[in-house]
C-alpha positions in Angstrom: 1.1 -23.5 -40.2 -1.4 -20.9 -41.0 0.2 -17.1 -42.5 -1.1 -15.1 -40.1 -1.4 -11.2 -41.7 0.2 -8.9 -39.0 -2.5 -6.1 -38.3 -0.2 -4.8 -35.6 2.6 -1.9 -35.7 4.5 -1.4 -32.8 6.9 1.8 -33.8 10.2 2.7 -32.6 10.2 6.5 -32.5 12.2 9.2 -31.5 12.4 13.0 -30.4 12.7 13.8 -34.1 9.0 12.3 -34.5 8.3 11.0 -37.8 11.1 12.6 -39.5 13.4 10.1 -37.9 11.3 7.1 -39.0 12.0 5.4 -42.7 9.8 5.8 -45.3 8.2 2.4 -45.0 7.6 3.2 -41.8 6.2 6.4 -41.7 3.6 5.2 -44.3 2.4 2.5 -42.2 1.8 5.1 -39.3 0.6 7.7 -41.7 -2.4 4.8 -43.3 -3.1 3.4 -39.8 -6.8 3.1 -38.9 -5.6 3.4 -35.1 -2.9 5.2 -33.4 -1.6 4.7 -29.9 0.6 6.7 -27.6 1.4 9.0 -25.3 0.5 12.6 -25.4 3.6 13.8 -26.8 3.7 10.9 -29.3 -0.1 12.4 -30.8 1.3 15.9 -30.3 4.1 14.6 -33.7 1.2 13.3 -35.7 -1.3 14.9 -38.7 -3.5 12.2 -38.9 -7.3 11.4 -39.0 -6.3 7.6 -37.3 -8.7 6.9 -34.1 -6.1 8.4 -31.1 -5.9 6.1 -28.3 -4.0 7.1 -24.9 -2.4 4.6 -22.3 -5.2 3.2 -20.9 -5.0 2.5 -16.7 -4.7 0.2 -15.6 -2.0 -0.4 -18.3 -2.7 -4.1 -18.7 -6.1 -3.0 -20.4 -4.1 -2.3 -23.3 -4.2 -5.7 -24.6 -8.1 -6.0 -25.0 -7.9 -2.5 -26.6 -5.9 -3.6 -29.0 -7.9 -6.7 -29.4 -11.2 -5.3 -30.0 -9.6 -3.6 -32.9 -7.8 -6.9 -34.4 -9.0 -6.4 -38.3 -8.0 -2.6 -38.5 -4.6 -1.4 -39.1 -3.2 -0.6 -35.6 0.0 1.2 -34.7 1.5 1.5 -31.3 4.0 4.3 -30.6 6.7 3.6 -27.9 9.8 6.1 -27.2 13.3 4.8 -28.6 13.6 1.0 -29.2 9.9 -0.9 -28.8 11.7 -4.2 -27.6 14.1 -2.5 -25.1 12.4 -2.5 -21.6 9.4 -1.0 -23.2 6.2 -1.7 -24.4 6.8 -3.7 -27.5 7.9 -7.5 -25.1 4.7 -6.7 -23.2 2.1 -7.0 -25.8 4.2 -9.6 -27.6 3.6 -11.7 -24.5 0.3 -11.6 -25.0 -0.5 -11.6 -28.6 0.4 -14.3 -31.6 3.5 -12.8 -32.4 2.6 -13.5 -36.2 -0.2 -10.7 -35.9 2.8 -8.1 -34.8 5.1 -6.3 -37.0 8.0 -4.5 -34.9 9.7 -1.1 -36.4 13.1 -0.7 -34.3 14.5 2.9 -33.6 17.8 3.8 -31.7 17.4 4.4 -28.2 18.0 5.6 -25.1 20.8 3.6 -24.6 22.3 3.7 -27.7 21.8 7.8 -28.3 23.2 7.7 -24.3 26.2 5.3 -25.4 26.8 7.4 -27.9 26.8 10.6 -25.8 29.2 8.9 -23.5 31.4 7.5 -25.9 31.2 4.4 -24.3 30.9 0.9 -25.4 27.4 -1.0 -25.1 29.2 -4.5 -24.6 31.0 -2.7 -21.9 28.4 -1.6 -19.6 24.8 -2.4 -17.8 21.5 -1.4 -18.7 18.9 -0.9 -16.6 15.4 0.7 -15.7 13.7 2.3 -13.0 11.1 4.0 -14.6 7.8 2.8 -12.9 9.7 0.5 -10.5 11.2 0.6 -7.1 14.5 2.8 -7.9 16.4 0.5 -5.4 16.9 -2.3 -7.6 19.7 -0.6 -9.1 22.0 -0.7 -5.4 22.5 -4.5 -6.8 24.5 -3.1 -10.0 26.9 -1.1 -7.9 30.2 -2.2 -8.1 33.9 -0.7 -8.5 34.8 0.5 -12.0 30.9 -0.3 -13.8 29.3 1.9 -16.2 25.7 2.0 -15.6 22.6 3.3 -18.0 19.3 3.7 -16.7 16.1 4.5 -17.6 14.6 6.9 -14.6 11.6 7.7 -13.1 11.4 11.2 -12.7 13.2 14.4 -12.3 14.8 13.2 -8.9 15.6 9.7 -9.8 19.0 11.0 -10.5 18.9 12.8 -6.9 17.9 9.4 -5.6 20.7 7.2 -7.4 23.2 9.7 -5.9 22.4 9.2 -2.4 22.5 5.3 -2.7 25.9 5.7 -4.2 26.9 8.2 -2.0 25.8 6.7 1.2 27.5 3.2 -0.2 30.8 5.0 -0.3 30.6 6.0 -4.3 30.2 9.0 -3.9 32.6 10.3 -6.2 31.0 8.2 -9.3 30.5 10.4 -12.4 26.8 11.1 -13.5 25.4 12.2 -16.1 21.9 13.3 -17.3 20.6 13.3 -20.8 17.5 14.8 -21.5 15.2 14.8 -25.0 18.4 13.1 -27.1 18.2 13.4 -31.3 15.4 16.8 -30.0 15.7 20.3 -31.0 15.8 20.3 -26.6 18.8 18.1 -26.0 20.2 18.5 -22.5 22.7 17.2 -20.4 23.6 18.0 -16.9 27.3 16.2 -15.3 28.2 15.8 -11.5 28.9 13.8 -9.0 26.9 11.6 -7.3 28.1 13.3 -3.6 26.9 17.0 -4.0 24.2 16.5 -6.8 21.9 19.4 -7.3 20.6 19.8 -10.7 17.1 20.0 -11.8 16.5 17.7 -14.7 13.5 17.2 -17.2 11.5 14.3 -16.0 12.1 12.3 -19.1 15.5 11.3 -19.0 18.5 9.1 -19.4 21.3 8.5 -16.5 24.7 7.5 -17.4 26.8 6.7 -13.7 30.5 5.7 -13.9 30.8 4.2 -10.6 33.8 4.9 -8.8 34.8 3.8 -5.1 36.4 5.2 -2.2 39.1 3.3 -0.1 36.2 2.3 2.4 33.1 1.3 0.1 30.2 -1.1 0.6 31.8 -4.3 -1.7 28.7 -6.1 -3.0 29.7 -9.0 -5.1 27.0 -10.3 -7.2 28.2 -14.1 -6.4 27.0 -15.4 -3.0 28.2 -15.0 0.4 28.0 -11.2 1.3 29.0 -10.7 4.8 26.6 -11.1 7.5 26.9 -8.0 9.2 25.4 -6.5 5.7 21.8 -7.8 6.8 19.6 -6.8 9.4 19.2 -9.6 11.9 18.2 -11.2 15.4 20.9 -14.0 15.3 19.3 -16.8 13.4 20.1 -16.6 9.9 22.2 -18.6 7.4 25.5 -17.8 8.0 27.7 -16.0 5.0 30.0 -19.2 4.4 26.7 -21.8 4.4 24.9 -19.4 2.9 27.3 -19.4 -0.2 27.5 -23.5 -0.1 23.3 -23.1 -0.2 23.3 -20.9 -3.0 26.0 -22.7 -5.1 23.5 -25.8 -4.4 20.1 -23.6 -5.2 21.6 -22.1 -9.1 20.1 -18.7 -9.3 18.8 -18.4 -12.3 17.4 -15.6 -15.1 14.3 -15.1 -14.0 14.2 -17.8 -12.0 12.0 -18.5 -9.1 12.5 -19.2 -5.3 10.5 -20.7 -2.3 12.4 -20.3 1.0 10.5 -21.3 3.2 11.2 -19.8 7.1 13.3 -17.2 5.2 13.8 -15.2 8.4 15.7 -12.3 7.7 16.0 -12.9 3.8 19.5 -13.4 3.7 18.9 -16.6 0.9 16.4 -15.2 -0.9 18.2 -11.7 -0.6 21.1 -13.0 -2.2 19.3 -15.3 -4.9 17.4 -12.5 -6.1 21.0 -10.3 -6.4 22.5 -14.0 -8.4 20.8 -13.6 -12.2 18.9 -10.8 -13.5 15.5 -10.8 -13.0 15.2 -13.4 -10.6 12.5 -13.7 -8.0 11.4 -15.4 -4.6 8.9 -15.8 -1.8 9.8 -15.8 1.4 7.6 -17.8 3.9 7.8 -16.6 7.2 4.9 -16.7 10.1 6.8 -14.3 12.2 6.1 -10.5 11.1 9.1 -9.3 13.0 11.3 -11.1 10.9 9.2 -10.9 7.7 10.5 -6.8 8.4 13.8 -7.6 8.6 14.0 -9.6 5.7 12.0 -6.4 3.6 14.4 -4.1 5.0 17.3 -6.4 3.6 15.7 -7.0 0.3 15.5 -3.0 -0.1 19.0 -1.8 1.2 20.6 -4.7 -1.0 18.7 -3.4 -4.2 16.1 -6.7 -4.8 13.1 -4.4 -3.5 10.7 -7.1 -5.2 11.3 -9.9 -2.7 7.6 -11.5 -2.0 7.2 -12.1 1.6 4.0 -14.5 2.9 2.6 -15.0 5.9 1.5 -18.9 7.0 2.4 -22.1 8.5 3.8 -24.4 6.3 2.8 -26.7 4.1 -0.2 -25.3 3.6 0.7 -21.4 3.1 2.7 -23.7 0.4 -0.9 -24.6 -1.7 -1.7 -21.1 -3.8 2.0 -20.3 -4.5 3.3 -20.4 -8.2 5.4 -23.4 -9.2 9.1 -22.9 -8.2 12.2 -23.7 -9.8 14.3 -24.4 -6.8 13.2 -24.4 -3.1 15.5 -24.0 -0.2 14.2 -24.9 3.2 15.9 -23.4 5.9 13.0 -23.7 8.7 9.9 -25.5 8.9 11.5 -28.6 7.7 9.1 -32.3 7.9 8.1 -35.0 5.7 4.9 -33.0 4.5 6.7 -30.0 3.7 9.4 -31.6 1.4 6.7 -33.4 0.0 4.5 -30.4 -0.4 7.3 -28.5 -1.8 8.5 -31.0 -3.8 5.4 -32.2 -5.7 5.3 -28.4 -6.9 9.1 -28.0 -7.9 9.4 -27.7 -11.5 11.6 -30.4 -13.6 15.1 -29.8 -13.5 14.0 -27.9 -10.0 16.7 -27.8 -7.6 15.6 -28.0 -3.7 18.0 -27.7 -0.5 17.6 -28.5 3.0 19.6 -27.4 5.9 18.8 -28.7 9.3 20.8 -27.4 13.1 19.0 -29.3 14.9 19.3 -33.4 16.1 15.6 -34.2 15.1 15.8 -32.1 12.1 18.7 -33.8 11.2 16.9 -37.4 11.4 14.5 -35.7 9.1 16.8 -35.1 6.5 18.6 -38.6 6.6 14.7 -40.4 6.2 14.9 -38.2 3.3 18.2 -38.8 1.4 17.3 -42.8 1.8 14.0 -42.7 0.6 15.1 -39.8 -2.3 18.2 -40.0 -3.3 20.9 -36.2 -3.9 23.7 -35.3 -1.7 23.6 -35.2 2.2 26.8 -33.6 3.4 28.0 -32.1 7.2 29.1 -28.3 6.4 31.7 -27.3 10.0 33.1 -23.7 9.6 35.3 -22.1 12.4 36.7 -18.4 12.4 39.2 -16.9 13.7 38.4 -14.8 16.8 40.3 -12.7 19.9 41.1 -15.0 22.5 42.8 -13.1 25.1 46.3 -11.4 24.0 45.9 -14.1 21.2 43.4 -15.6 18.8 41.5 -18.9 18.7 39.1 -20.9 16.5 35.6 -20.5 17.0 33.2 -23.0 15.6 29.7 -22.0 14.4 26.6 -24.7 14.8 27.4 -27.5 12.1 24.9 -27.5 9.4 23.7 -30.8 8.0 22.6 -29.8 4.2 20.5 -32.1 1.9 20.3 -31.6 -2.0 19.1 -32.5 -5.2 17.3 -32.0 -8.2 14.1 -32.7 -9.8 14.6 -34.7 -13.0 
């Protein structure tokens, strides 16, 4: 393999500027041909470098940096360069033999520390530059949350999803310019929040739950009067059967196809971090229930697309597990299934007789699991109660080896 001589610097640093950097370090920024960063990262430096700002659209960064490859380039990013910042996005991109990384405490550890609390004990997250709603999916009784914000009222936001989820007496705090002659920190409660914070900051949330809160498990089967609706959806106990079947994955990738209100792809999405799906759905009035779902059950990133299938099917990316819950025939599976990725898992669930005949051509000609799924609940029946049956579900599975 050919040495590669790294030409890039991506540098940790903090609100004590390059004073908090080691010596080794601050050389290399201090000798660099090109420097680039943020306004308040030039606003540290004494140099007579080439300054570059953040180019928009931000992915132009990469042929910036490019164009300079031969000159010694640094790249300033707040706190920890590897730690949902800029540092993994140019290291997707570039031969991570031409990249030298310089770490720094962050956020989360300055924030940790602040807290006295222990980092194998709690989440981490971001919203800064994303929808602020992916963090409903990390509220839970008793969890310690710390999370990169937007703005000055991300805080302001976070407490009226906690609030209006019944956490309304979860502890926050805000920390502002950590290791800087400007520290700051503002405490509260979520229910009652006022306080004007510094747009850069850091928000700690203890999340504490009142007798009647929202429970939202991370495993599968939330209830199904949790998702907007017009009666056909996957029902909470198939729904958990179809999910167990699917493996949500990190970062994983879903087709459902006729995903109706969302409620699968909802709850894949909530399964792993990072997860994602498409939802194919030719009716727009349920394409807006399932994007109202997606964004009052914190997975705001849910891909919805219009079309018949198999041919709204053609310009998706690659799956790794498809779950067919409408549209089902021969050419879809096929369709779908000549695009699932090895080790892909795919599920089928069919209500109907013809649908069901479908699915057994299928299993003989493919191979997996065919199973008959029955679930009754109890209901009033009169002065009494009585079993109610929903629809029997006939469910197909298997996976892609």
């Amino acid at each position: 393999m050919t040495q590669v001589t790294p030409w890039l610097h991506i540098v940790g640093i903090g609100e004590d500027g390059l004073d908090g950097l080691t010596p080794a370090t601050r050389a290399v920024v201090e000798a660099a041909d090109v420097i680039v960063g943020g306004k308040r990262h030039h606003e540290m430096l004494d140099t007579g470098a080439e300054r570059l700002a953040w180019p928009s659209p931000f992915d132009a960064l990469i042929s910036e940096l490019e164009n300079r490859r031969g000159k010694l380039v640094v790249v300033l990013a707040s706190g920890d360069p590897l730690w949902f910042s800029v540092g993994a996005k140019i290291g997707r991109h570039l031969d991570p033999q031409e990249i030298t990384y310089h770490p720094q405490i962050g956020a989360f550890q300055l924030a940790a520390a602040r807290m006295g609390w222990s980092m194998a004990d709690l989440e981490t997250l971001t919203v800064h530059g994303r929808p602020v709603e992916q963090m409903i999916a990390f509220i839970q009784p008793d969890v310690r949350l710390l999370i990169l914000t937007t703005g000055a009222e991300t805080p302001g936001q976070i407490a009226a999803f906690l609030s209006e989820r019944g956490f309304g007496k979860s502890r926050m705090t805000v920390l502002a310019h950590m290791g800087g002659e400007d520290e700051a920190r503002f405490d509260g409660l979520a229910e009652g929040w006022d306080h004007e914070v510094p747009a850069f900051n850091t928000l700690a949330v203890e999340c504490i739950a009142a007798p009647n809160a929202a429970l939202l498990p991370r495993v599968p089967g939330l209830a199904d009067k949790l998702f907007q609706h017009d009666g056909t959806m996957t029902k909470q106990e198939i729904r958990a059967i179809t999910l167990a079947k699917l493996m949500p994955m990190r970062g994983a990738l879903l087709w459902d196809i006729g995903t109706g209100c969302g409620s699968v792809a909802v709850e894949w999405m909530r399964g792993a971090r990072y997860a994602r799906a498409i939802g194919i759905e030719p009716r727009a009035d349920r394409r807006a229930l399932a994007a109202a779902n997606a964004l009052a059950l914190g997975v705001p990133r849910l891909e919805l697309v219009d079309g018949m299938v198999p041919a709204a099917l053609d310009a998706l990316e690659a799956p790794d597990a498809v779950f067919i819950g409408g549209g089902l025939t021969e050419e879809t599976f096929d369709a779908a299934w000549a695009a699932l990725r090895p080790l892909g898992r795919l599920v089928a669930n069919a209500v109907t007789l013809e649908s069901e005949m479908c699915l057994a051509g299928l299993h003989k000609k493919h191979g997996g699991q065919l199973i008959k799924l029955s679930v009754e609940r109890a209901e009033p029946l009169g002065p009494h109660s009585g079993w109610k049956p929903l629809r029997p579900v006939t469910q197909w599975s298997l996976i892609k080896r």
